[in-house]
Each structure stands twice: as structure tokens, then as C-alpha cells.
C-alpha positions in Angstrom: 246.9 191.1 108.4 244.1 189.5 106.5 241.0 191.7 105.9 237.3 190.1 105.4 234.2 191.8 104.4 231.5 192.2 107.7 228.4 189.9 106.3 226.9 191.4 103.1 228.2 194.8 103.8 230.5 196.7 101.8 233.0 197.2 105.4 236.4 195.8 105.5 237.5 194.4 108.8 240.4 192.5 110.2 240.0 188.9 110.2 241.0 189.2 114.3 239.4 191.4 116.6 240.4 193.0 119.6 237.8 192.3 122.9 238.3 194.4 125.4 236.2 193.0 128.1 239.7 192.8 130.2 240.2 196.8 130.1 239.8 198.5 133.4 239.0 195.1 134.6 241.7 192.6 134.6 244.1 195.0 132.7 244.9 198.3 133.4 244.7 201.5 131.5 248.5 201.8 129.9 248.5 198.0 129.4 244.7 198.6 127.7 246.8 201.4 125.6 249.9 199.2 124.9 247.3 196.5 123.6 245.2 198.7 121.7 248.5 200.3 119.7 250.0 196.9 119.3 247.0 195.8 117.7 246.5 199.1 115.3 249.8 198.3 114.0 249.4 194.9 113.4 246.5 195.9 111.0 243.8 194.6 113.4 241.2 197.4 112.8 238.1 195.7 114.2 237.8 196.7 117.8 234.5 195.3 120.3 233.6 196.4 123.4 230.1 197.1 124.9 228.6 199.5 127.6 228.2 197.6 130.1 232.0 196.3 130.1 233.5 197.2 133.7 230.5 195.6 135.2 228.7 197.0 137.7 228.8 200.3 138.9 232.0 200.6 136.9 229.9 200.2 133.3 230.8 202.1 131.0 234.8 202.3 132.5 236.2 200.0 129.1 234.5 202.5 127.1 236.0 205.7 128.8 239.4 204.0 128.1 239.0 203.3 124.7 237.7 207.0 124.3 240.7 208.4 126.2 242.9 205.8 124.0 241.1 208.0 120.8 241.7 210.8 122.4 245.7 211.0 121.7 244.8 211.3 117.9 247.4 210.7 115.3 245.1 208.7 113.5 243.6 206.6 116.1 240.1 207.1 115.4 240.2 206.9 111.8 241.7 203.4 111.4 239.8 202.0 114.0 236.3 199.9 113.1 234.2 200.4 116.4 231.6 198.1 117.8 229.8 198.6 121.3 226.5 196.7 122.5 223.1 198.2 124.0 221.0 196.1 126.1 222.4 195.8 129.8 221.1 197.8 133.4 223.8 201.1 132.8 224.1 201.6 136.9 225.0 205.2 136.3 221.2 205.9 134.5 218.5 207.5 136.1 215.4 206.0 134.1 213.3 204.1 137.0 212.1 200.8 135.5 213.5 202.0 131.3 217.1 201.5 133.0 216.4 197.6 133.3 217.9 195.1 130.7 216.3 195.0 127.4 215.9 197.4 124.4 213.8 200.0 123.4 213.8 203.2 120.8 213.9 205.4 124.1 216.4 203.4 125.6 218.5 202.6 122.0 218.4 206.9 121.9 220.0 207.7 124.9 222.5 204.8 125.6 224.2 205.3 122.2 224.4 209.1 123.1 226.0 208.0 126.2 228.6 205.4 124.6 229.2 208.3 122.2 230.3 210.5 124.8 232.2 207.5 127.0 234.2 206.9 123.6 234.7 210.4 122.4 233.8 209.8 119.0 230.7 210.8 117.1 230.1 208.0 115.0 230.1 203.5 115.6 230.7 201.6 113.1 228.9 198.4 114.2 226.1 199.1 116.9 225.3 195.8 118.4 222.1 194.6 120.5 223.9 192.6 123.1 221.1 190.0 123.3 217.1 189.9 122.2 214.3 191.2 123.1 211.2 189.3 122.1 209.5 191.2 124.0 209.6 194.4 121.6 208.5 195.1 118.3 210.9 194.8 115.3 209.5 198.2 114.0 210.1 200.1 117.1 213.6 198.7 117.0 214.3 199.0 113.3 213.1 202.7 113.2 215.3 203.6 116.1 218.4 202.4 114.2 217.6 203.6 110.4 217.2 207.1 113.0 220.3 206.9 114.4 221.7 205.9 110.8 220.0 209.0 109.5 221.9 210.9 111.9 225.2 209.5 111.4 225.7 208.2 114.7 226.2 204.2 113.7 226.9 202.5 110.3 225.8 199.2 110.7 223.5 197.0 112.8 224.6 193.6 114.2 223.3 191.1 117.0 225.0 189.2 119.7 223.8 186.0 121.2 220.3 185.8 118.7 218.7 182.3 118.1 218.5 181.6 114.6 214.9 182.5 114.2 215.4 185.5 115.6 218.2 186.8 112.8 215.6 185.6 110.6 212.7 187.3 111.9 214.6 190.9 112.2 215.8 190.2 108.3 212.4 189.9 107.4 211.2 192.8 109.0 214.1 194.9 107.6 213.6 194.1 104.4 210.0 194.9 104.3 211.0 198.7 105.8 213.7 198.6 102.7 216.9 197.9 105.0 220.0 196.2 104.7 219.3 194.8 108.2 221.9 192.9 110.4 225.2 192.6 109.1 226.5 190.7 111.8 226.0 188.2 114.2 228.1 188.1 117.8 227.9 184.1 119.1 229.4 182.0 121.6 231.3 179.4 119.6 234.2 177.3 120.3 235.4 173.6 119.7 233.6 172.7 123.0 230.6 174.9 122.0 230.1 174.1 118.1 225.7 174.0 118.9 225.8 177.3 116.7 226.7 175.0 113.6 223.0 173.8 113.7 221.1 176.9 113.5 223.1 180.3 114.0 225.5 179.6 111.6 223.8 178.4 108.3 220.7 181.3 109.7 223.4 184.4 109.2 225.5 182.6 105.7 221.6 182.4 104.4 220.8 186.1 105.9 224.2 188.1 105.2 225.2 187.9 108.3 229.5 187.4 109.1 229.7 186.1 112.7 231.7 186.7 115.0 232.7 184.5 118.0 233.6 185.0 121.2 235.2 183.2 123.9 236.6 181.3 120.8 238.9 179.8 123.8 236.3 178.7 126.2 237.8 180.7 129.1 240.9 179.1 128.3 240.1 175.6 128.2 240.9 175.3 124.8 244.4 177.4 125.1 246.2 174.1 127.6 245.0 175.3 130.9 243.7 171.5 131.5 247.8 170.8 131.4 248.4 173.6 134.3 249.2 172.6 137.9 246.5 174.9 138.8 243.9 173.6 136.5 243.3 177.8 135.3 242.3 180.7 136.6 238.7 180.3 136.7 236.4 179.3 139.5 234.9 176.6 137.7 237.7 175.2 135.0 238.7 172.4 137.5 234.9 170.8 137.2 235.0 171.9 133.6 238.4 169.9 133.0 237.3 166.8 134.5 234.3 167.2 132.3 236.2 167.4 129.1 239.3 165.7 130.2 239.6 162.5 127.3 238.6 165.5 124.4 241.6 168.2 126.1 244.3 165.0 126.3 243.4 164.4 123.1 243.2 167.5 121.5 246.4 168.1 123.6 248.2 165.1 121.5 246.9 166.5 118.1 248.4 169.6 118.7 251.6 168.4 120.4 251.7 166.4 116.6 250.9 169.1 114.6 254.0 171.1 116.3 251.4 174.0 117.0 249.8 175.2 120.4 246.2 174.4 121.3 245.3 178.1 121.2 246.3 178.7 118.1 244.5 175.7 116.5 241.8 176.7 118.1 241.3 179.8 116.9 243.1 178.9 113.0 239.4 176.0 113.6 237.3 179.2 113.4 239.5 180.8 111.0 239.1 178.2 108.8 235.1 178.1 109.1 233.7 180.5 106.0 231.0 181.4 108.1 233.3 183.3 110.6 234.4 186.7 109.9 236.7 187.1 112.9 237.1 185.5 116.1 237.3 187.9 119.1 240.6 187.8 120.6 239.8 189.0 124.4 243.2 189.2 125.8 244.3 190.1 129.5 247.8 191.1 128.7 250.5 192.7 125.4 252.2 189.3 125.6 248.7 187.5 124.9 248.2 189.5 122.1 251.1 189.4 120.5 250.7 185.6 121.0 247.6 185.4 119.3 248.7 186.9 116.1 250.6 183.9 114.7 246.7 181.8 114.6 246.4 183.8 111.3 249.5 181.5 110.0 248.5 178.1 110.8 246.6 176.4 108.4 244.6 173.4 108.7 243.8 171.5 106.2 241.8 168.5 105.7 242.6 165.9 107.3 243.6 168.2 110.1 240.4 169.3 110.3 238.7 165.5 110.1 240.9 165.0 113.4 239.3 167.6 115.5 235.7 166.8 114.1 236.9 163.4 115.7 237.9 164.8 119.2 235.0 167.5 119.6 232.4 166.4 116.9 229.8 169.0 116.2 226.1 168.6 116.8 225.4 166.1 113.4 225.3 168.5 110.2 223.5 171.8 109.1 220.3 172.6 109.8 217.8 171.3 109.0 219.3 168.2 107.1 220.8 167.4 111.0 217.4 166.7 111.9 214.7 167.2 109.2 215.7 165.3 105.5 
């Protein structure tokens, strides 16, 4: 396994990380657990999840597993580097209108003591808002995580699906109060989804931010499903397909050439971005996983790389030269 420091921080993770959006959802408990070991012995330490993953009035459910997964000990806990989100409606809380979306320092307080608990650990590595709120101020938010720090319950601070300005608004505001600030950054991004390149991406290499995408497969449209008799899984991959049909033939071709399978490019593309710290590897099933492994050995190099720039070119450069030289 290949190990990569999170953003500026001193915190070696995994250049792969396990999602577990899937568990209790799409996969069951003992595969969750077959998944989770498979991966802890592969050297994949980095682990994401977030409170609200079993949707609905099942939130909190991927959590409980992972916790019960911790729970069997012999060394579990310790090798693992935990991340969970804050921000989504927990449908088990009881807090009127402070239950609603968003983030506060009375609602940061008591959903970390609740994913705590869910996860049966006393400590999260990476605590991560799952989206912004511009609604709040950056010192409310700031002093209820340097608490929590104080305390011991959470190590670091990262951000999911933040606009560029926003990562650069909450660094500035950290480092007035004297803090390290975000050290990660949780982003959509994927051959078919490169808009990050503009903003997000040169915003957290400037900030010390690592980033960390997810759906790095675009629901599987980057992984072949186009080639499937049934188009996917997904409701709307047929529509999607037809959409991107002449860049997934030809991004079909490249790979069929390079002797290596579209998923695997895929992610070795983000691999091979130094902006990315790790892709998030969300996998359904102990077969996927395994699968996925082998992106750490292909390497693109080059001219490789000029070919897909070809087939799904990006949005035109780095900000702001893309649009203000």
C-alpha cells in the first residue's frame, strides 16, 4: 500500500480509501465486515463514512456497523484512520427546527457525541462538514471544533463539497484564531466531472488542503457499464450513456489499448493528479474491493495521460489563468 500525507498535516493515510456508503444499505453486515478486514490487511487505513449513511430513518445504521466492526478488537480501532461528516436531518434527534440540515456549535456538540457512541470509539480522526453553511459564522464553527479538539474527540477538520472561496474563507478565519484549519477537502471529481480543476483544486494545493474524491467512477459510468446489456444499475445511467456515449467508446478503445480496464484507469487518472490524496473507493461487494486494489499499479504516464485530456478535456486550465490572464 502506498501511504500519503492528509493536506498539510502531519497524518499518514492510505492512498485508497474505503467508502462505506453501501453498508447496511446495499451490503450487508458480514459482507460490510469481510470488506472492512480485507481492506485493513491490505494496508488501506483511511476509512469514510458519515452520519447520515443508511438514509433515512435508518441514519446512523453504517456507523453502528462500523462501531460493532471495532468492536471485535484485535487491533481494529488502532489501525484505522476514521472520518464521519456532520451536517444532515439525523431522523432519530429530537431538536425541533436545530435537527434540520446545516451546522451549528449546538448541533456540531451533540451529533459528534452521537457518532461517537454509533462508532464505539472516543476519538475521529478527520471530522468532516458534509457541505457549507453560509449561513453561520466561521467563529461559531471554528470554536466548536478547536472545543472538540481540546477534548480529544476529533484530530482534524476537513470539508466536503465546499466552493473554492469557501475553503478560502474558513482558512482565513482559522488562521486569524491561530489554527491549522482544514486539512482536507471531500469533492465530487471524476473524468466526466473534472469542473473541480478550475477552482477546488488549485483553492486546497494553495490552502493545505489533500482532496479527496468521491464517486471517482461516476456511478459506474466510468467502470464499462456503457458496454452492459443493461446499460447499469442506475435509474438514470441509460440517459446518462447516451449523453456521453462518443467519450465512453472512446475511452472504452483507450483502455481496451492500454490492456487495462476503464475502472482502473480511472481511478490510476486521480492517482496520478498531485492534488488528490486518495480517491474513495465506495464498493458494494469483497470482490469489488479486491478489484479495485490493482488501480494503485497502473501507471499513466504522459502521453497516456494527453489521450484522456483528449477524450474528457477538463474545463481549460487552472484558475484563474482559465479565465483571468
Amino acid at each position: 500500500m502506498e501511504y500519503a500525507k492528509l493536506g498539510r498535516s502531519g497524518l499518514n493515510v492510505s492512498r485508497l480509501c474505503l467508502g462505506t456508503m453501501n453498508f447496511g444499505v446495499d451490503t450487508d453486515e458480514k459482507e460490510s465486515f469481510l470488506i472492512m478486514d480485507a481492506a485493513s490487511e491490505a494496508g488501506i487505513n483511511f476509512f469514510d463514512t458519515a452520519n447520515i449513511y443508511g438514509w433515512g430513518e435508518n441514519s446512523g445504521r453504517t456507523e453502528e456497523i462500523i462501531g460493532r466492526w471495532f468492536k471485535q478488537g484485535d487491533g481494529r480501532r488502532e489501525r484505522t484512520v476514521l472520518a464521519t461528516k456532520v451536517y444532515g436531518d439525523m431522523h432519530d434527534d429530537h431538536d425541533g427546527p436545530n435537527r434540520e440540515a446545516g451546522l451549528s456549535a449546538y448541533k456540531i456538540r451533540r451529533h459528534l457525541e452521537s457518532s461517537l457512541k454509533r462508532l464505539q470509539t472516543d476519538h475521529i480522526e478527520l471530522y468532516q462538514m458534509h457541505h457549507v453553511d453560509r449561513s453561520v459564522n466561521w467563529s461559531e464553527l471554528w470554536r466548536a471544533f478547536e472545543n472538540a479538539e481540546a477534548q480529544g474527540k476529533i484530530g482534524y477538520v476537513g470539508s466536503s463539497n465546499f466552493a473554492g472561496w469557501d475553503i478560502a474563507v474558513a482558512q482565513g478565519e482559522a488562521k486569524a484564531r491561530g489554527h491549522i484549519g482544514l486539512v482536507s477537502e471531500q469533492h465530487k471529481y471524476n473524468l466526466l466531472c473534472r469542473l473541480p480543476e478550475l477552482e477546488v483544486l488549485p483553492a486546497s494545493q494553495a490552502l493545505g488542503l489533500g482532496v479527496i474524491p468521491w464517486s471517482p467512477l461516476d456511478g459506474g459510468l466510468l467502470a464499462g457499464n456503457h458496454r452492459r446489456k443493461d446499460g447499469g444499475r442506475r435509474s438514470g445511467d441509460a440517459k446518462r450513456i447516451d449523453q456521453h456515449r462518443k467519450q465512453l467508446d472512446a475511452y472504452a478503445k483507450f483502455c481496451d489499448e492500454l490492456g487495462e480496464p476503464e475502472d482502473l484507469v480511472s481511478l490510476a487518472w486521480l492517482l496520478a493528479n498531485p492534488a488528490v490524496t486518495a480517491p474513495i473507493i465506495g464498493v458494494r461487494t469483497l470482490d469489488q474491493f479486491k478489484r479495485s486494489l490493482r488501480a494503485l499499479e497502473v501507471k499513466l504516464g504522459e502521453s497516456e495521460l494527453k489521450r484522456i485530456d483528449e477524450i474528457f478535456p477538463g474545463p481549460g486550465g487552472d484558475a484563474p489563468r482559465a479565465y483571468a490572464w
